[in-house]
C-alpha positions as CSV (number, residue, x, y, z in Angstrom):
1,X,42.9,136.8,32.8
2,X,44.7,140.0,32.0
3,X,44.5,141.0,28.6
4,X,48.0,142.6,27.6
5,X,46.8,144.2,24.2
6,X,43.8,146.2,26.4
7,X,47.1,147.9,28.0
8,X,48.1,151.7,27.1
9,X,51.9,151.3,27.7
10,X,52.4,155.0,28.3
11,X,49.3,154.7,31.2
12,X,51.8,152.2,32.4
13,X,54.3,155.2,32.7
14,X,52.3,158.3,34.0
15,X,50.9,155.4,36.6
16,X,54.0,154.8,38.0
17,X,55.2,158.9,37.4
18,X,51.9,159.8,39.3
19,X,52.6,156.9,42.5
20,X,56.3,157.7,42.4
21,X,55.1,161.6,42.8
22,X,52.6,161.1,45.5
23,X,55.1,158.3,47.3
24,X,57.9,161.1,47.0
25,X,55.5,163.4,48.7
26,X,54.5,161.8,51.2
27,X,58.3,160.9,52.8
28,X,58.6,164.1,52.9
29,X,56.7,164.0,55.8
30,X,56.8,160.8,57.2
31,X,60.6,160.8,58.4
32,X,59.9,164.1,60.3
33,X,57.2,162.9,62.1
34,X,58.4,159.8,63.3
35,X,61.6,161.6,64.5
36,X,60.0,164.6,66.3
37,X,57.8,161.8,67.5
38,X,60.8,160.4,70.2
39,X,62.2,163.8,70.3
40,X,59.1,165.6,71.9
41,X,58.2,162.9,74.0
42,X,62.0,163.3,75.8
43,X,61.6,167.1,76.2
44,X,58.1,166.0,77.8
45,X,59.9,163.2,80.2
46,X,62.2,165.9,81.4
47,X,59.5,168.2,82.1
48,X,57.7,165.4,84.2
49,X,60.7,164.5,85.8
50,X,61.6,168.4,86.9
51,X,58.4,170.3,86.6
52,X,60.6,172.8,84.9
53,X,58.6,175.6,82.9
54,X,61.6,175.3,80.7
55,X,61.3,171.9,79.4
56,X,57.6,172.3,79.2
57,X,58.0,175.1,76.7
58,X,60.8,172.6,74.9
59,X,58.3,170.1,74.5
60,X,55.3,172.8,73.1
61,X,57.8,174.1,70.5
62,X,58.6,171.1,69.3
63,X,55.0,169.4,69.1
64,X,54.3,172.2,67.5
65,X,56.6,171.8,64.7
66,X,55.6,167.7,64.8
67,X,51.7,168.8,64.6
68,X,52.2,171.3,60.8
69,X,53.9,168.1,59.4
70,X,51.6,165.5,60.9
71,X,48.7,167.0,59.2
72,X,50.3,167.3,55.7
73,X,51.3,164.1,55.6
74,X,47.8,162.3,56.3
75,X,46.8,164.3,53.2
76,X,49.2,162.9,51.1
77,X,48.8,159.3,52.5
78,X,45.1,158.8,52.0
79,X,46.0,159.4,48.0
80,X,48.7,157.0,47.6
81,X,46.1,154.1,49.3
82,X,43.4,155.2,47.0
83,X,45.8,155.1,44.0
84,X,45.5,151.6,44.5
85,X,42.7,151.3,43.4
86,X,42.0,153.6,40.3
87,X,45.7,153.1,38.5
88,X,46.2,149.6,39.9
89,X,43.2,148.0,39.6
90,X,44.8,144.3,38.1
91,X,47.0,144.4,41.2
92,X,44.4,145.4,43.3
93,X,42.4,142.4,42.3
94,X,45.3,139.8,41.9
95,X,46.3,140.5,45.7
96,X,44.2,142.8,47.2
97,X,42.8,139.8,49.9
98,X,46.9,139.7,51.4
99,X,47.8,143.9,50.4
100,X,44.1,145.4,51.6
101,X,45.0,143.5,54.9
102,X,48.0,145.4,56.8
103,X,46.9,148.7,55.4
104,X,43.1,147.6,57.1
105,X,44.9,147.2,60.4
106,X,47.0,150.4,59.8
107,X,44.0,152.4,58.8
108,X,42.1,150.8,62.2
109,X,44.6,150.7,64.9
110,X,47.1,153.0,63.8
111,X,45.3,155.6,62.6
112,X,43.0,155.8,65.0
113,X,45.5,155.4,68.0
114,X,47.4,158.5,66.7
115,X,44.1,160.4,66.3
116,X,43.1,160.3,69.6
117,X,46.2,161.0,71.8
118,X,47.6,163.4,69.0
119,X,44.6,165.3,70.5
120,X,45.1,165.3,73.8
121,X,48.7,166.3,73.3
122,X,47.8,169.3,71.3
123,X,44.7,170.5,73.8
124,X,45.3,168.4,77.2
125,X,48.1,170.5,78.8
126,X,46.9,171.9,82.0
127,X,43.6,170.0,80.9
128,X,44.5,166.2,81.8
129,X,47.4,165.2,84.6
130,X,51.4,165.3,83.7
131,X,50.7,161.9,83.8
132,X,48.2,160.8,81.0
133,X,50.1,163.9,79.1
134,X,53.0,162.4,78.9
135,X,51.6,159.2,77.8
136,X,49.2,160.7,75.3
137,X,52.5,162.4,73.6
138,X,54.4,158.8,73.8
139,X,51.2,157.0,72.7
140,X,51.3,159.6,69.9
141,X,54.4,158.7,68.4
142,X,54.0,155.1,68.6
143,X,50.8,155.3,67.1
144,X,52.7,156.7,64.4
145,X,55.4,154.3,63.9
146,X,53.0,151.1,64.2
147,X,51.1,153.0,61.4
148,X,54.9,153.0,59.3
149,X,54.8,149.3,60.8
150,X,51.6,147.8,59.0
151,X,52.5,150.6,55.6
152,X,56.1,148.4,55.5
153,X,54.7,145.2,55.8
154,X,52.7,145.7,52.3
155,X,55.5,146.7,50.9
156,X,57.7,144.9,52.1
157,X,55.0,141.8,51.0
158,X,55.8,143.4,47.3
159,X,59.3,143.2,47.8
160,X,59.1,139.2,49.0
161,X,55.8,138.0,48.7
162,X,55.6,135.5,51.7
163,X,52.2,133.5,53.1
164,X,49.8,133.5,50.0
165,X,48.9,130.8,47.5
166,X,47.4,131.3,44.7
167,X,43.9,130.1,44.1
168,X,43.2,129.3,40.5
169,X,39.2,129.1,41.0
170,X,39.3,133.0,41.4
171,X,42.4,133.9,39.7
172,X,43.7,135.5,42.6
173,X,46.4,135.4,45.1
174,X,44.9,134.5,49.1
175,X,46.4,134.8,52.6
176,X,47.4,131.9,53.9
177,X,50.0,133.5,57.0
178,X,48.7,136.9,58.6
179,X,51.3,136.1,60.9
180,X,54.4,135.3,57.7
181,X,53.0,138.1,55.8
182,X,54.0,140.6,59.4
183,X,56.6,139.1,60.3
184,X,58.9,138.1,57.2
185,X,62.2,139.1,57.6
186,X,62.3,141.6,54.8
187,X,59.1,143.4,56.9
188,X,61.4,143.6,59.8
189,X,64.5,144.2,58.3
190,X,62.4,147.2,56.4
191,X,60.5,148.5,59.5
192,X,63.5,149.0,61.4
193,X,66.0,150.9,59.2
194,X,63.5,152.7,57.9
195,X,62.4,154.0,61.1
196,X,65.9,154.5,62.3
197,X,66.8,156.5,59.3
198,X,63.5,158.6,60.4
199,X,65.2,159.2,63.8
200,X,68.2,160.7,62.0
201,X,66.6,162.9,59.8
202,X,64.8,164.1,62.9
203,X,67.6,164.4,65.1
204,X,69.5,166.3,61.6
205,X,66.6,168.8,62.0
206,X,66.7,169.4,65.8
207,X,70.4,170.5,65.5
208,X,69.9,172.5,62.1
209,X,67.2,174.6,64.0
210,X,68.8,174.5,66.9
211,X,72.1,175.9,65.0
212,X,70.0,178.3,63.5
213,X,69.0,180.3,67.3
214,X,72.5,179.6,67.9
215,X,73.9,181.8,65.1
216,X,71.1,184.6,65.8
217,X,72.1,184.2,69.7
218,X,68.3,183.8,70.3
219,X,66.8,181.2,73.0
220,X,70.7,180.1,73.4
221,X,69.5,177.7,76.9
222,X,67.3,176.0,74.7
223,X,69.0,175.8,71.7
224,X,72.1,174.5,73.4
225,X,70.1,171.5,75.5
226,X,68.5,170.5,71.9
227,X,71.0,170.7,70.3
228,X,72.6,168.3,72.6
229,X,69.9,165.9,72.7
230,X,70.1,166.0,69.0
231,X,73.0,165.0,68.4
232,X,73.1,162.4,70.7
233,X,69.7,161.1,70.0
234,X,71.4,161.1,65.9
235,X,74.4,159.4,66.9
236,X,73.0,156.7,68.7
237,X,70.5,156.1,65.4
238,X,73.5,156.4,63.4
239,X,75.2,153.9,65.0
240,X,72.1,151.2,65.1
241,X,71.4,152.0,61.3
242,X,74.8,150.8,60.4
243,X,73.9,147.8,61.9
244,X,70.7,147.1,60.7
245,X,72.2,148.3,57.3
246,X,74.4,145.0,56.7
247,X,71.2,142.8,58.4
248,X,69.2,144.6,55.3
249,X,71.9,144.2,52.9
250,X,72.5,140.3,53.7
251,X,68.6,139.9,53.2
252,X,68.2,142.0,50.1
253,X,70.9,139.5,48.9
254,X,68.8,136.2,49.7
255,X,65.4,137.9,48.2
256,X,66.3,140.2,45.5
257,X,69.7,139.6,44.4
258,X,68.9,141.4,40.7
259,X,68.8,144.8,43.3
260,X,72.0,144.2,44.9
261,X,73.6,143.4,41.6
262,X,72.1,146.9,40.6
263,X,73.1,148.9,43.4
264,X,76.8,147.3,42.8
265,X,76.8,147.7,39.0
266,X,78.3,144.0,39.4
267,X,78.0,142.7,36.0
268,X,79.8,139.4,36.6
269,X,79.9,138.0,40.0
270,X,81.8,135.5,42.0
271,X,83.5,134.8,45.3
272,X,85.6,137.5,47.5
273,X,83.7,140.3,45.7
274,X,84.8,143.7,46.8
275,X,82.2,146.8,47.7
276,X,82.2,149.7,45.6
277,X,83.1,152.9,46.5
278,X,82.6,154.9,43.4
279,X,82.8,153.8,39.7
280,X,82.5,155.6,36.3
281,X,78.7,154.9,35.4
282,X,76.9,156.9,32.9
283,X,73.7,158.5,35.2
284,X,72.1,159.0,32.7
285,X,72.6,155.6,30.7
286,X,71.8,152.2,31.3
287,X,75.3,150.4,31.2
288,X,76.2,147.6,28.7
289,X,76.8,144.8,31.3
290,X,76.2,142.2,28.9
291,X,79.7,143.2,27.7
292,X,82.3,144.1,30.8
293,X,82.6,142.4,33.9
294,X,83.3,145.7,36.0
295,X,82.7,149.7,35.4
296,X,85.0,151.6,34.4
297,X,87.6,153.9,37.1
298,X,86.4,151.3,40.0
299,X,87.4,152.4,43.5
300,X,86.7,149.3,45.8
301,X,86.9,147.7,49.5
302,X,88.2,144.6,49.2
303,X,86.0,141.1,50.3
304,X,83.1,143.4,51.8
305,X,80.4,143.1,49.2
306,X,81.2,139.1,50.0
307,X,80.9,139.8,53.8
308,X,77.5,142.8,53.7
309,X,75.6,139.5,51.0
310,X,77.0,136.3,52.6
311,X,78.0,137.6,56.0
312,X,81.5,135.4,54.6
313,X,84.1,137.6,52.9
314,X,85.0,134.9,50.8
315,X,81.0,134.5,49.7
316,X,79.6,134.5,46.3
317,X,77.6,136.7,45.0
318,X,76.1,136.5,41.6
319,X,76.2,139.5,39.3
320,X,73.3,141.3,36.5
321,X,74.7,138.4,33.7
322,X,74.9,135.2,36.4
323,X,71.0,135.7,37.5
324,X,70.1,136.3,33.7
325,X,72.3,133.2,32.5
326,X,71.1,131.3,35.7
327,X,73.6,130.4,38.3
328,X,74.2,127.7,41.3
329,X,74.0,128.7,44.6
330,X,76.7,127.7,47.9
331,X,74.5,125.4,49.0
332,X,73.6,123.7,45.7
333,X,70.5,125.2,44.5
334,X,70.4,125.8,41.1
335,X,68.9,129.1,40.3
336,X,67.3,129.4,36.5
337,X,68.2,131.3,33.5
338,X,66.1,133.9,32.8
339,X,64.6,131.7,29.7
340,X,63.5,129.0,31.5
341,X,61.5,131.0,34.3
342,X,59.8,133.3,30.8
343,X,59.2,129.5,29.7
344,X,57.8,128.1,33.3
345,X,56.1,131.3,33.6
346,X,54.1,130.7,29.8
347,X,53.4,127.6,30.8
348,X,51.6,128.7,34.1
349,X,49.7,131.5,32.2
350,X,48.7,128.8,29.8
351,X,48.1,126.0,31.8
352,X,45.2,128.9,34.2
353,X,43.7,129.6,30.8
354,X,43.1,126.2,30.3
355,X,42.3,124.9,33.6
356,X,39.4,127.7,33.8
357,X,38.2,126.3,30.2
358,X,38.1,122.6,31.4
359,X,36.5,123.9,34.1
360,X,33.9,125.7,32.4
361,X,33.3,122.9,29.5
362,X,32.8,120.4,32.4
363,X,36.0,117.9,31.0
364,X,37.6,114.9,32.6
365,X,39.2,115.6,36.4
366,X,42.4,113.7,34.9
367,X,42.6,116.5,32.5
368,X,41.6,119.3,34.7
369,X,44.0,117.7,37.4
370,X,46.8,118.1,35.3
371,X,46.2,122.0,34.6
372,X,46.3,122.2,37.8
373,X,49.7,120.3,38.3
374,X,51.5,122.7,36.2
375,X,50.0,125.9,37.3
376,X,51.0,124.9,40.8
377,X,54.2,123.5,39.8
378,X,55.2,127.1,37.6
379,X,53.1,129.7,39.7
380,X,56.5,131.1,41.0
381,X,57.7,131.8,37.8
382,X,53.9,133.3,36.5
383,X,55.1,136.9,36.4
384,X,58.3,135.5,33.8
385,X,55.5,134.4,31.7
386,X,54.8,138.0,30.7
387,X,58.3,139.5,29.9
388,X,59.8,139.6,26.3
389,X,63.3,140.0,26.5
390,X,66.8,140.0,29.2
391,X,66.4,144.0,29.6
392,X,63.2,144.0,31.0
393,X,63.7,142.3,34.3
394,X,67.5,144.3,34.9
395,X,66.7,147.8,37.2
396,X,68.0,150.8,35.8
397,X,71.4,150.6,37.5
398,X,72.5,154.3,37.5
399,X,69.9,155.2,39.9
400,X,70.4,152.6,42.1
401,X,73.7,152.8,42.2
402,X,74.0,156.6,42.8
403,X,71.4,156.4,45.3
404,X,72.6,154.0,47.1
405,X,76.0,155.7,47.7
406,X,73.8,158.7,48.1
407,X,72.3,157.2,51.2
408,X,75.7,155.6,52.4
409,X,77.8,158.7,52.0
410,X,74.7,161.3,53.4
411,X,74.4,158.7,56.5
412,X,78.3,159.4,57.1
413,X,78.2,162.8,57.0
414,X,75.7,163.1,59.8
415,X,77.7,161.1,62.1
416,X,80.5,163.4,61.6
417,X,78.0,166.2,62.0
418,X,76.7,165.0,65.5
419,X,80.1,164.5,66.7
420,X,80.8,168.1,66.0
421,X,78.0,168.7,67.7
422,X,78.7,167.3,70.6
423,X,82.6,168.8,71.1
424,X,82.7,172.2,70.4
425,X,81.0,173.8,67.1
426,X,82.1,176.7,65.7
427,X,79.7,179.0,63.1
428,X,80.6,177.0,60.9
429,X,79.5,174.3,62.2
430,X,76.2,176.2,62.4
431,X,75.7,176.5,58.7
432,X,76.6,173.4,57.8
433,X,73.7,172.0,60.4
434,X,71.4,174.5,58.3
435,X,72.5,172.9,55.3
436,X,72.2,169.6,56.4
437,X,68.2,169.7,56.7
438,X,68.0,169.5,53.4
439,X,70.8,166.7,52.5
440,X,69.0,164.6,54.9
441,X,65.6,164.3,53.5
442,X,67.6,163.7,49.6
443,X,69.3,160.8,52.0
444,X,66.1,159.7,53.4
445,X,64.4,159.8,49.4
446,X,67.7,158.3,48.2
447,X,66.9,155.3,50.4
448,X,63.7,154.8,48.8
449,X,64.7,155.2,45.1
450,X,66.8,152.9,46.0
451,X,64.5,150.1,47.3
452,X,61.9,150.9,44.5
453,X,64.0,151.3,41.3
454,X,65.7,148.2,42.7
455,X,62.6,146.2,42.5
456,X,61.8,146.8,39.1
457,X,60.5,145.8,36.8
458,X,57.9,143.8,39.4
459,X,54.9,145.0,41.2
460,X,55.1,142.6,43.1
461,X,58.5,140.3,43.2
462,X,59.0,137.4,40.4
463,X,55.0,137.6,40.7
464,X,53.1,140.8,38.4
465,X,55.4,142.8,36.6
466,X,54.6,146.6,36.3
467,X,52.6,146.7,32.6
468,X,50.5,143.6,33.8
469,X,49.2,145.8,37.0
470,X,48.0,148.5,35.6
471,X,44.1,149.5,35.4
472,X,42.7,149.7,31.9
473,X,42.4,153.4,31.7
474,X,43.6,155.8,29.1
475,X,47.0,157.8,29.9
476,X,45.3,161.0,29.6
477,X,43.3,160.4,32.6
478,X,46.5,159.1,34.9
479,X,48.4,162.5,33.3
480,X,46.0,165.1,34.2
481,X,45.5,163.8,37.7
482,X,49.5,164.0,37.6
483,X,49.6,167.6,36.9
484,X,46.8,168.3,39.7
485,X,48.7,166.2,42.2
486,X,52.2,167.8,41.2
487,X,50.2,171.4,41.3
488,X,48.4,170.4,45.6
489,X,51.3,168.9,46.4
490,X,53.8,171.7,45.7
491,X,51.6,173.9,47.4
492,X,51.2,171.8,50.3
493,X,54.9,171.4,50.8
494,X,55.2,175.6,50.3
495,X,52.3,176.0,52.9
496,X,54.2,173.9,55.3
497,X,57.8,175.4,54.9
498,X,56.3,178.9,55.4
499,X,54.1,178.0,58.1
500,X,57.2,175.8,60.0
501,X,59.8,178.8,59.4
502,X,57.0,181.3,60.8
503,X,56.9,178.6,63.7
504,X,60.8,178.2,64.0
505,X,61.4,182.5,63.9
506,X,58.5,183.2,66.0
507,X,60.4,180.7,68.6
508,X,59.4,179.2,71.9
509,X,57.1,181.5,74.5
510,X,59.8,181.8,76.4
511,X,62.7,184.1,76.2
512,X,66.0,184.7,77.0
């Protein structure tokens, strides 16, 4: 069992500083990738298609670009898996059977499927056909977005644990689904608009660099043709995120209604609730939503909160108080208070410690038998059993909510920009591409504060909170492994700025 007075509370803290560091990192280079991924392989299809020198030197500068990130981001990658296992060690062991398996798959499919074509992209031209390039550079790309596939599905497995059971003889949690664990529909929903926001940001960075030639009147033929297939290619992923948006919003409602009621700062829900716009909320305080039903200065949409959670603008949708005080649900359900799932969860905790003992002292199967009864009656409240009081289990709302509107707001920008984009930009225009390179990748982050802070305080959904995770190391191990990691990473991210804007002013081997 985990012991809770072995834990250093502020190793609980520079854990999760030194995960949400390398995790912060690492999607730095993730979105780009997976972008310049479909990008590249269109500037190859057109090369195939016309045998034009042009679109073959298209293709080159843009792999190019794809290949600096690529390699920083396996570096970062490889250190978030491992962190796993040093700083997590009681999460590692509660559910490593069901985590460990997607990231197995990842590590031997994905990986390796990337690996081996991302080398005959880089060294096959004029080596292997036009053919087997092409598919090579395709292959490449979708190695790398199965690879974001299997990453999803664990977390998404944290986000709504699905297809385990918990097995009491080893006191840990076991696979009973490969195939529920994959394919819940929080893994889907999770996979998709997170690769479609990847596509934006990518198709954000085409037309920023593009914008950028344009503006020094260098390479204009190519910098006109991708800046057009730029903005096209980030309008049609604009358009297919807004959709998969409200599918992801209607499911974070059924699974993890504590994160929408965050991201709304709805205190007190109800029917016909209204999506907010903007509200006066402290960023740098957690609200007292005990005592107000609504922020203050609250600009709203009327009945659209109802119809994004319910798909019904006349839906209910419980606020931060009704899931504490417990609520009832449309179809009858009866959702607990917050003190009866601490008390269920006791009772499972208890119940485990004495199953094992009965166990062990070789008593009565009637008695043993009934341990086991109420462990597998409570189980899904086990992670309650460990919390103290209401403030624990609520997310800190200003970040989700800012973030969220973050996202939102960044998303509708770039749909405005590609439109510009595709009529007739000005300079202006121009900069403001620039500028968008980096808004998009605070978008893309945004996205993920979002879907992290949301989920606290759990490791893993209703099931391990964060405290109860944690390895049983001292803090100023986890803290001066933080400072290293902040210290390579920085310079990582420098070395691959100044080697991509060498790249990018260096230019394509053509010229005008």
């Amino acid at each position: 069992m985990i012991n809770l007075l072995n834990i250093d509370m502020t190793m609980v803290d520079w854990a999760r500083a030194q995960f949400a560091l390398t995790a912060i990192y690492h999607w730095l280079f993730v979105p780009l990738t997976l972008g310049l991924a479909v990008v590249m392989g269109i500037m190859e299809t057109q090369y195939y298609r016309t045998g034009s020198e042009f679109w073959k030197q298209t293709a080159k500068f843009w792999q190019r670009l794809f290949g600096i990130n690529f390699a920083m981001g396996i570096a970062t990658g490889i250190i978030l898996e491992f962190e796993f296992g040093t700083n997590w060690s009681n999460y590692s062991y509660l559910v490593g059977d069901i985590f460990g398996a997607p990231l197995a798959v990842e590590g031997i499919v994905a990986f390796f499927m990337e690996s081996t074509f991302v080398a005959v992209m880089f060294f096959g031209w004029n080596k292997v056909s036009k053919g087997f390039h092409l598919a090579s550079t395709w292959l490449t790309g979708l190695g790398a977005t199965i690879s974001a596939w299997w990453i999803l599905v664990a977390n998404s497995w944290m986000q709504h644990p699905v297809g385990q059971a918990f097995n009491p003889e080893t006191v840990r949690n076991e696979m009973t689904s490969f195939a529920e664990v994959a394919l819940s529909p929080v893994a889907v929903d999770k996979f998709i608009h997170t690769v479609l926001s990847a596509w934006v940001l990518g198709a954000v960075f085409v037309v920023g660099v593009s914008s950028w030639y344009l503006l020094k009147k260098r390479h204009t033929e190519f910098a006109t043709k991708s800046r057009h297939l730029g903005a096209v290619f980030g309008l049609i992923s604009s358009a297919l995120i807004m959709l998969s948006g409200h599918h992801s919003a209607y499911t974070v409602a059924q699974t993890q209604p504590m994160k929408l009621a965050a991201m709304e700062a709805l205190y007190k829900g109800g029917t016909d609730q209204p999506l907010t716009i903007i509200a006066g909320i402290n960023p740098f305080q957690q609200p007292d939503y005990e005592a107000t039903d609504e922020p203050p200065l609250k600009l709203a949409v009327p009945y659209a909160l109802s119809f994004l959670a319910t798909n019904d603008i006349n839906g209910y949708v419980p606020g931060i108080r009704d899931i504490l005080d417990g609520y009832t649900k449309p179809d009858g359900t009866v959702e607990p208070s917050l003190d009866e799932k601490i008390q269920r969860g006791q009772q499972a905790i208890t119940a485990l410690q004495e199953y094992r003992k009965a166990k062990k002292d070789g008593a009565s199967e009637e008695i043993i038998n009934c341990q086991l009864s109420i462990i597998n009656s409570d189980m899904p409240y086990f992670g309650y059993g460990y919390v103290k009081d209401r403030a624990q289990v609520v997310p800190y709302i200003p970040v989700c909510f800012y973030a969220f509107r973050v996202m939102v707001g960044g998303g509708c920008l770039f749909i405005l920009l590609f439109l510009i984009m595709l009529w007739k930009p000005k300079a202006w225009a121009y900069w403001a591409a620039i500028l968008c390179i980096p808004i998009a990748y605070i978008v893309s982050e945004a996205g993920w504060l979002v879907a992290e802070f949301g989920r606290q305080p759990w490791t893993i959904q209703d099931m391990l909170p964060t405290w109860v995770g944690v390895s049983e190391l001292g803090s100023s191990a986890v803290m001066i492994t933080f400072l290293l990691f902040l210290i390579l990473f920085t310079t990582l991210l420098a070395v691959e700025i100044s080697i991509m804007l060498r790249t990018i002013n260096r230019g394509p081997d053509f010229r005008d």
